[in-house]
C-alpha positions as a Markdown table, in Angstrom:
| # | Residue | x | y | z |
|---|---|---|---|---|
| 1 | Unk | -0.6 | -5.8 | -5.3 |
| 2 | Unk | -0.3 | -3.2 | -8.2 |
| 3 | Unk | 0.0 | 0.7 | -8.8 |
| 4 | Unk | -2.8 | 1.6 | -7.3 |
| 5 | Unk | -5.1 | 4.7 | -8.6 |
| 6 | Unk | -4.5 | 6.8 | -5.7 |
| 7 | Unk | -0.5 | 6.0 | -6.3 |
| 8 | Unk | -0.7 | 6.7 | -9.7 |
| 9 | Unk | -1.7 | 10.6 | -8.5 |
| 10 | Unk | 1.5 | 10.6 | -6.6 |
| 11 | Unk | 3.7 | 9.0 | -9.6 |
| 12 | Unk | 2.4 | 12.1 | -11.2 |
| 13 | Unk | 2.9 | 14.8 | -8.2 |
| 14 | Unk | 6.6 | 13.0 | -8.1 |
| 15 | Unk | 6.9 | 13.5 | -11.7 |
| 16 | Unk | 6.4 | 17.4 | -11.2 |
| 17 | Unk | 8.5 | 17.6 | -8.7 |
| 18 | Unk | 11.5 | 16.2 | -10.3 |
| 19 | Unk | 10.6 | 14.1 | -13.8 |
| 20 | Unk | 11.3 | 10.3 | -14.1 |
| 21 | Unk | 13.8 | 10.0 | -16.8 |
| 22 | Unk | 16.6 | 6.7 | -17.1 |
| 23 | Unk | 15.9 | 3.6 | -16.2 |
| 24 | Unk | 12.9 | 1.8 | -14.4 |
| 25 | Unk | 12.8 | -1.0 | -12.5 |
| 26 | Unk | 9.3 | -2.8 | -11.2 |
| 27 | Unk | 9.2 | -5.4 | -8.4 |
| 28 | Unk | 7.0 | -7.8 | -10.5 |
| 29 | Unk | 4.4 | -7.1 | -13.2 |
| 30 | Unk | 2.1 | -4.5 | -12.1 |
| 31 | Unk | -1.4 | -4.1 | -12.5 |
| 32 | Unk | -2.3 | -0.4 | -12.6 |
| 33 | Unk | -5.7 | 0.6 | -11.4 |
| 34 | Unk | -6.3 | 3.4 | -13.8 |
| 35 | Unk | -9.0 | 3.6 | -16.4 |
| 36 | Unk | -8.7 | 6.0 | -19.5 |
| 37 | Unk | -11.3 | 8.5 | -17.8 |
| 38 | Unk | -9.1 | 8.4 | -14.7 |
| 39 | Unk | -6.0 | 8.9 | -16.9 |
| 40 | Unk | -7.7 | 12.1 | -18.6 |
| 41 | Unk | -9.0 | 13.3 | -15.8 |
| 42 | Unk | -5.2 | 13.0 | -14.2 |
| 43 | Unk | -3.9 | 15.0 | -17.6 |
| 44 | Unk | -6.5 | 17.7 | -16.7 |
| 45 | Unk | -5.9 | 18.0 | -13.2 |
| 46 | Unk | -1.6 | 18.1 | -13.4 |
| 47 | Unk | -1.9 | 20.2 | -16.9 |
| 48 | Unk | 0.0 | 17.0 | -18.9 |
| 49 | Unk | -0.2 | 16.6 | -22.8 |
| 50 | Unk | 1.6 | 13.4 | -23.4 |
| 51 | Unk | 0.3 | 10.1 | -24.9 |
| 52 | Unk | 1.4 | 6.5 | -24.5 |
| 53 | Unk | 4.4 | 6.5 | -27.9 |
| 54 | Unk | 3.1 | 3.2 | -29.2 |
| 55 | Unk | -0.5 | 4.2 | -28.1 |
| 56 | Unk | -2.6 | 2.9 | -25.2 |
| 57 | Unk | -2.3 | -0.7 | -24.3 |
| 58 | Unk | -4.8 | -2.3 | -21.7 |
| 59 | Unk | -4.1 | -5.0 | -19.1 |
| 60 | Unk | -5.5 | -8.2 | -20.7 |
| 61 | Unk | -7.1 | -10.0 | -17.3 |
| 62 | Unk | -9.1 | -6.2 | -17.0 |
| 63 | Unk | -9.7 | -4.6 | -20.0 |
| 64 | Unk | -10.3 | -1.6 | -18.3 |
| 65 | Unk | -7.1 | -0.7 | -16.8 |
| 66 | Unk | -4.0 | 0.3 | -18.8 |
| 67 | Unk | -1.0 | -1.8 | -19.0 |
| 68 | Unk | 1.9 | -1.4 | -16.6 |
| 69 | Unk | 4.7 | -0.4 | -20.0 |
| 70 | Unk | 1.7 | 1.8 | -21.7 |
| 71 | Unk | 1.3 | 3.7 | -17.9 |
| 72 | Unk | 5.1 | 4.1 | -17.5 |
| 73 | Unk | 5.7 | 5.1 | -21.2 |
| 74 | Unk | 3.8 | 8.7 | -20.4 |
| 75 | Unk | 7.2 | 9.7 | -18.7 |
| 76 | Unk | 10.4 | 10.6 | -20.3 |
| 77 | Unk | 12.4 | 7.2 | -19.8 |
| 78 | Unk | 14.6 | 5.2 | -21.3 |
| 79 | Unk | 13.9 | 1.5 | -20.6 |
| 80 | Unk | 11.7 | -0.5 | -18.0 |
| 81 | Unk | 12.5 | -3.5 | -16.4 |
| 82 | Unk | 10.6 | -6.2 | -14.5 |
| 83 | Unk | 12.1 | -8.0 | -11.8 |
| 84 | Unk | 10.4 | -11.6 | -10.5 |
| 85 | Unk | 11.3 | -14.8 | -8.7 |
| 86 | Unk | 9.8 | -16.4 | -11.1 |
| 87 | Unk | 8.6 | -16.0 | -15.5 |
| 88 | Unk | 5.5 | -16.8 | -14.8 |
| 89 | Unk | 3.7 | -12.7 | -15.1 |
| 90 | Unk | 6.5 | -11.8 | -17.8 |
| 91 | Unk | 9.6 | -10.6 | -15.9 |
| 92 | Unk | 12.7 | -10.3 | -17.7 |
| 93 | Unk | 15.2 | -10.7 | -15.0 |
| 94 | Unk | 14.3 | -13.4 | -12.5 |
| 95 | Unk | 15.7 | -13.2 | -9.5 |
| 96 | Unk | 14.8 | -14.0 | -5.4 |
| 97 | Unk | 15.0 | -10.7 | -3.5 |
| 98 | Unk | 15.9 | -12.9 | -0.2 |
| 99 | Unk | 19.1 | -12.9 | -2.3 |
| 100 | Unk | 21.8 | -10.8 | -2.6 |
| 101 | Unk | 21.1 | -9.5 | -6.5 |
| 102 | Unk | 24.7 | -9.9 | -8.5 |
| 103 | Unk | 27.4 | -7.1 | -8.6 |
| 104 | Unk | 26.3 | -6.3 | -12.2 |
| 105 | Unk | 22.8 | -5.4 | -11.4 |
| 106 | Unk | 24.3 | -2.4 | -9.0 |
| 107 | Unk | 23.7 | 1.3 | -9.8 |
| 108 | Unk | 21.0 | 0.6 | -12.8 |
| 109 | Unk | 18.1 | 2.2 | -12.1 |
| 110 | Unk | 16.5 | 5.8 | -12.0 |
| 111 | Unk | 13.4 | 5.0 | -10.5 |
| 112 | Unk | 12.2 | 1.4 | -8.7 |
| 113 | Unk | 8.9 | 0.9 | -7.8 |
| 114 | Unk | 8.4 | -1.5 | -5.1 |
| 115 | Unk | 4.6 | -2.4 | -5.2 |
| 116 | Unk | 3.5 | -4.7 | -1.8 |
| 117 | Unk | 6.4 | -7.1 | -2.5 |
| 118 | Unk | 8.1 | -6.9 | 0.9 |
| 119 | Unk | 5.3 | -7.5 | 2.4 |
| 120 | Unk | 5.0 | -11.2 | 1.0 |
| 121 | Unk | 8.7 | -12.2 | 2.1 |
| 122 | Unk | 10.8 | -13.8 | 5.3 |
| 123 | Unk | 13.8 | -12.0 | 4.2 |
| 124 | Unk | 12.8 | -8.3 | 3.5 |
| 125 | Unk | 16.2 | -6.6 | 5.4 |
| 126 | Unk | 18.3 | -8.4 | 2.5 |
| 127 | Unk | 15.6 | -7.1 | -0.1 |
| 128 | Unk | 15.9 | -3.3 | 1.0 |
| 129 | Unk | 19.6 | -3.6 | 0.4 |
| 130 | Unk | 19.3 | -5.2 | -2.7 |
| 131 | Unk | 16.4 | -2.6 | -3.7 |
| 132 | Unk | 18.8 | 0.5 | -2.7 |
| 133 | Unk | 22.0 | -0.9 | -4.2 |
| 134 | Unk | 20.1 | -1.3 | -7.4 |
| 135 | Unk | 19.5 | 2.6 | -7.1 |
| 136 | Unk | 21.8 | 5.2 | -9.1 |
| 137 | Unk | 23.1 | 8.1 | -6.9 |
| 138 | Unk | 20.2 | 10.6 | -7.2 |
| 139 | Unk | 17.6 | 7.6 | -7.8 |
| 140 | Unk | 13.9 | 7.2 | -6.7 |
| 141 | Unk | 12.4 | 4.3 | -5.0 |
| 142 | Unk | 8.8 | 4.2 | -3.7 |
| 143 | Unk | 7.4 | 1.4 | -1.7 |
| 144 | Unk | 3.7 | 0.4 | -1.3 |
| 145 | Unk | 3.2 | -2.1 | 1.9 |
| 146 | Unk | 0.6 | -3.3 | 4.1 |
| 147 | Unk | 0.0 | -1.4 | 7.6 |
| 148 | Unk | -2.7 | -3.6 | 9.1 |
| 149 | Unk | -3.8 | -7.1 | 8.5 |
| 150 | Unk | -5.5 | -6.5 | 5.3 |
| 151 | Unk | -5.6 | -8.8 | 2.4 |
| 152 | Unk | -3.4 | -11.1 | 4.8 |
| 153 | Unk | -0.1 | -10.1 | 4.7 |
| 154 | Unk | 3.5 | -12.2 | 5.6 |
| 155 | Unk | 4.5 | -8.8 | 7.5 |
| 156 | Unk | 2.8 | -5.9 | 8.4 |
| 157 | Unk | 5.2 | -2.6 | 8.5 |
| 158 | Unk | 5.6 | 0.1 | 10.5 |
| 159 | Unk | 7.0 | 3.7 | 9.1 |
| 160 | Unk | 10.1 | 3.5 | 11.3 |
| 161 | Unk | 11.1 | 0.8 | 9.7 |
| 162 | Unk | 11.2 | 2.5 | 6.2 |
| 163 | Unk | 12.2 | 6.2 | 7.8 |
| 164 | Unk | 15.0 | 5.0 | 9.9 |
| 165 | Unk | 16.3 | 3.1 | 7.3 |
| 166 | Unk | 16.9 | 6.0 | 4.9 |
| 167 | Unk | 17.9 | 8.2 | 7.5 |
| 168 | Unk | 21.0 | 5.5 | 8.9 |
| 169 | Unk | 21.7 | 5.3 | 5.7 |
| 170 | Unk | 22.3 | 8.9 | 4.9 |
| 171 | Unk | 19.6 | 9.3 | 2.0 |
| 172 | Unk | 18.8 | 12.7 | 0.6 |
| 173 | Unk | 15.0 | 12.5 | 1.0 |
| 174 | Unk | 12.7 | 10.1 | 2.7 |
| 175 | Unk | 8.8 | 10.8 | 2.7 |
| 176 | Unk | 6.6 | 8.3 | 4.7 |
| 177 | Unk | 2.8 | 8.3 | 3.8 |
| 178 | Unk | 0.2 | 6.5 | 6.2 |
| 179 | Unk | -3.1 | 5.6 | 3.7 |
| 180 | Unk | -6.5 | 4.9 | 5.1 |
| 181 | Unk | -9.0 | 3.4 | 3.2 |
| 182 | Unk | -12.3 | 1.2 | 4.2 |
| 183 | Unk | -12.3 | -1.9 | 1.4 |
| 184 | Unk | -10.6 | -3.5 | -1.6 |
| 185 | Unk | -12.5 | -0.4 | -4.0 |
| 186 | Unk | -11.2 | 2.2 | -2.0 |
| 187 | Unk | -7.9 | 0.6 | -1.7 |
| 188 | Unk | -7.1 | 0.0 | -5.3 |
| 189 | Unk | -9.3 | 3.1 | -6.4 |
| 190 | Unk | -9.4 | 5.7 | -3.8 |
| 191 | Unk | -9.9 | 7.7 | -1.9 |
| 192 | Unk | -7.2 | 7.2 | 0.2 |
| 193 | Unk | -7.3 | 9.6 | 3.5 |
| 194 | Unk | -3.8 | 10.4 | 3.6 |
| 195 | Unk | -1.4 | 11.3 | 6.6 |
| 196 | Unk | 2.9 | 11.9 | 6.9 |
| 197 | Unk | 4.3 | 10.4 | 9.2 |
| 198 | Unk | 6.1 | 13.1 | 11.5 |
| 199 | Unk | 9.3 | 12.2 | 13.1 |
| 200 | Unk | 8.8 | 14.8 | 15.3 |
| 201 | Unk | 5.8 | 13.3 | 17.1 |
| 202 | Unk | 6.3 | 9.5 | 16.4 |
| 203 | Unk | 10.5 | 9.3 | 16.7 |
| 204 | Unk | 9.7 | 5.3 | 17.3 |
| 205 | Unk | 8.2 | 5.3 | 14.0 |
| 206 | Unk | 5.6 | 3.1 | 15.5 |
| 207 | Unk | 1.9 | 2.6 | 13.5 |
| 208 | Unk | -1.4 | 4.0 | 14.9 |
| 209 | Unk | -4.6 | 1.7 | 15.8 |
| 210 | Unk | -7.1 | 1.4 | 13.0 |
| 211 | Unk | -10.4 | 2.8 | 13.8 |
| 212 | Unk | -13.9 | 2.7 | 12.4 |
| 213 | Unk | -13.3 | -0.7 | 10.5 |
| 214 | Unk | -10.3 | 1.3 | 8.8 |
| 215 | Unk | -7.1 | -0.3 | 7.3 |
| 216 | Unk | -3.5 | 1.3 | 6.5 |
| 217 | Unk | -0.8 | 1.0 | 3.6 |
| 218 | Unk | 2.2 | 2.7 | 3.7 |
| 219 | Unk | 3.6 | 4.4 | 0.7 |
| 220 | Unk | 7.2 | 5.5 | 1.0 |
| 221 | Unk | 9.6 | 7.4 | -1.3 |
| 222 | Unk | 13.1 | 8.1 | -1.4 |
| 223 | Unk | 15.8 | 9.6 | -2.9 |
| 224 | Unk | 19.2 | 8.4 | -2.9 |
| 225 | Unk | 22.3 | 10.9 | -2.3 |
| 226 | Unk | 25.5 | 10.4 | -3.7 |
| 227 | Unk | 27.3 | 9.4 | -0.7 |
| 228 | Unk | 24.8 | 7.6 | 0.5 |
| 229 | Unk | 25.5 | 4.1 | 2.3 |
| 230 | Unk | 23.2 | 1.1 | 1.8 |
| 231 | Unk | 24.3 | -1.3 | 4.4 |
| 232 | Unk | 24.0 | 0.4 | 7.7 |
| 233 | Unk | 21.0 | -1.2 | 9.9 |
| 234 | Unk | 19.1 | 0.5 | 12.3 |
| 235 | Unk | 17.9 | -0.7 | 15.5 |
| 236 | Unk | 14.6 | 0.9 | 17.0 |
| 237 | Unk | 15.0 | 4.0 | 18.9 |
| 238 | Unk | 14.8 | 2.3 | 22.3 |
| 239 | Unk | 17.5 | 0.4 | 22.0 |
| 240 | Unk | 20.0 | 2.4 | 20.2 |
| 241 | Unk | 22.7 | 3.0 | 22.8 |
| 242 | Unk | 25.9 | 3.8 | 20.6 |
| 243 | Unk | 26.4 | 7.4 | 20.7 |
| 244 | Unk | 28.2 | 7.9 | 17.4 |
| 245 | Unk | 25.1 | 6.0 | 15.8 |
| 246 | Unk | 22.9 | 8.1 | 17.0 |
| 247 | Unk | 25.0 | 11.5 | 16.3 |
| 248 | Unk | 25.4 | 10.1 | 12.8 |
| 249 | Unk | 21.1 | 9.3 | 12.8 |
| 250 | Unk | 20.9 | 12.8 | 13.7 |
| 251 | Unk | 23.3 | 15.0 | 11.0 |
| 252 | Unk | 20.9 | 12.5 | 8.8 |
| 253 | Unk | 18.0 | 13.4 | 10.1 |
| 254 | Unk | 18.8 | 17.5 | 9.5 |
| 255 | Unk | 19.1 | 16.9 | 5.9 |
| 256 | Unk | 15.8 | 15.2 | 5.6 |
| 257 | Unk | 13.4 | 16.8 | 7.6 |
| 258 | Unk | 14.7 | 19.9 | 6.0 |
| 259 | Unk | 14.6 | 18.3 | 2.1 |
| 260 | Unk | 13.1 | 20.0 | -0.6 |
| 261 | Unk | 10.6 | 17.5 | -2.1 |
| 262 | Unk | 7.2 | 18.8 | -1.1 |
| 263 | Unk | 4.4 | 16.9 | 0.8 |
| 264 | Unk | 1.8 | 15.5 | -1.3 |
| 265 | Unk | -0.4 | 18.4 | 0.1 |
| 266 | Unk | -4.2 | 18.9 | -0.1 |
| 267 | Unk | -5.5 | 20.5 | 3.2 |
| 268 | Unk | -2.6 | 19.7 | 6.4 |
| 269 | Unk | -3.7 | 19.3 | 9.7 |
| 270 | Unk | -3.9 | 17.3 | 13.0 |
| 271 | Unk | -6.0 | 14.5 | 13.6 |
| 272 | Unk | -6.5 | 14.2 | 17.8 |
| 273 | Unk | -6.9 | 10.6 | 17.4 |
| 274 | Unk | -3.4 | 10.5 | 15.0 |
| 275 | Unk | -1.3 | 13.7 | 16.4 |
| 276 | Unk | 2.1 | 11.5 | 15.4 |
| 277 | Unk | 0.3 | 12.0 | 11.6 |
| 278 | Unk | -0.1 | 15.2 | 9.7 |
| 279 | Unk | -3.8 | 15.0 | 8.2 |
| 280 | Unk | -3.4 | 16.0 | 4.5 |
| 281 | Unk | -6.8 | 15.0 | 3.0 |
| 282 | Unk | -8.0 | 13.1 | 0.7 |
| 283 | Unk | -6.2 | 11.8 | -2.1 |
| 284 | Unk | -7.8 | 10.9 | -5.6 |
| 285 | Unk | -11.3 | 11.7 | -4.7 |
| 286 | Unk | -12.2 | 12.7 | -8.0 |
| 287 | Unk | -11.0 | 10.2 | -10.1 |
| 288 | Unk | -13.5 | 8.1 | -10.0 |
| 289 | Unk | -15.9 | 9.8 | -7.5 |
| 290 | Unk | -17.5 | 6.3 | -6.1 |
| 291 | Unk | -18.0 | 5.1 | -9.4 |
| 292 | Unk | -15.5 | 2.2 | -9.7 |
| 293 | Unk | -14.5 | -0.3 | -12.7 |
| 294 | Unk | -14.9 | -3.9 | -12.1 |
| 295 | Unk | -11.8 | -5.9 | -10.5 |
């Protein structure tokens, strides 16, 4: 799938929240859906003077969009890694995520970036695992998936299975983002109407119905806590039955619902039609205001 314009906006609210620094990990060779009059535009808006250190690089397939190392070299890190089942995009570890990943490959990465890849597997519980035990303690990952049958997908997802997850597992943070967009230009390039999922309202974490010709992506991003434990599965709300699980899913819960990261926040409120959503507007709107670059 790619970084995708309106996700690049949130690499860069993430970034001024807590900056990426150490090392990155991608899920495959990324195309990133951001022009250079995006990327100043994004400067402008987020108040950012840095520049590519090797200078800008573009994507060869679409010379209008900027290469995946020459996006990620804007932050503060130290190495980038690409991660493939195959050699044939350029990945420089090669390795099936329906795997368990080796012993030497655990506690790596800073930040991994996760872009619609469990979304085109049969195995995607032994993938999360691999994903988070990857992770340092105090590392970032953020997920992009498919909602709705869009671009036909292996698996469509639904935020519980991401947020209850993270929770069972004792994460610091876990942020779930619903996006709704109308076609493949407002997919890769916005806008994206955006909506948090809400715990609160939706505790079966289940998906809403798209209206209005509309399709959903999820984007999800969490942060790792020390103690945190990688291996626990949840079991959907219904059916959990174990009362220690579910007094353990709800000291969890506390510490997430009340984490500091803020919400990726333009104007909040309800939709009627989604009240298990918080409505928070729309997201990259200006960046290329309707205008788009060729795919």
């Amino acid at each position: 799938m790619g970084l995708l314009a309106p996700l690049a906006e949130m690499f860069f609210i993430e970034n001024a929240y807590r900056p990426f620094r150490g090392n990155v990990l991608f899920i495959g060779r990324q195309d990133i859906f951001i022009t250079i009059g995006a990327l100043i535009r994004l400067f402008e808006k987020y108040k950012i003077n840095a520049m590519p250190k090797a200078g800008l690089e573009f994507n060869p397939s679409n010379p209008h969009l900027i290469l995946d190392k020459s996006f990620m070299s804007l932050f503060e890190i130290s190495s980038l890694d690409f991660m493939d089942v195959s050699d044939y995009e350029g990945a420089n570890i090669i390795w099936d995520l329906g795997k368990p990943v080796p012993e030497a490959l655990h506690g790596r990465y800073d930040l991994i970036y996760n872009g619609s890849c469990l979304d085109n597997m049969f195995n995607p519980a032994q993938a999360i695992l691999n994903l988070t035990n990857m992770l340092k303690p105090n590392g970032r990952i953020i997920h992009l998936e498919h909602a709705s049958n869009f671009n036909g997908p292996y698996l469509m997802y639904s935020p519980g299975w991401f947020f209850d997850y993270y929770v069972q597992n004792g994460f610091a943070d876990c942020k779930v983002y619903l996006a709704e967009f109308k076609d493949s230009p407002t997919l890769y390039f916005g806008p994206w109407d955006l909506f948090l999922y809400d715990w609160n309202k939706n505790p079966a974490g289940h998906m809403p119905t798209c209206q209005n010709n509309s399709h959903f992506m999820l984007v999800v991003i969490a942060e790792k806590k020390a103690d945190a434990s990688v291996n626990k599965l949840p079991i959907q709300l219904q059916y959990r039955k174990d009362e220690m699980t579910m007094l353990e899913f709800k000291r969890n819960l506390i510490q997430i619902l009340t984490a500091e990261r803020p919400i990726v926040n333009m104007t909040v409120k309800r939709n009627p039609q989604r009240e298990e959503f918080i409505r928070l507007g729309m997201l990259s709107s200006d960046l290329y205001n309707g205008v788009y670059p060729p795919l």
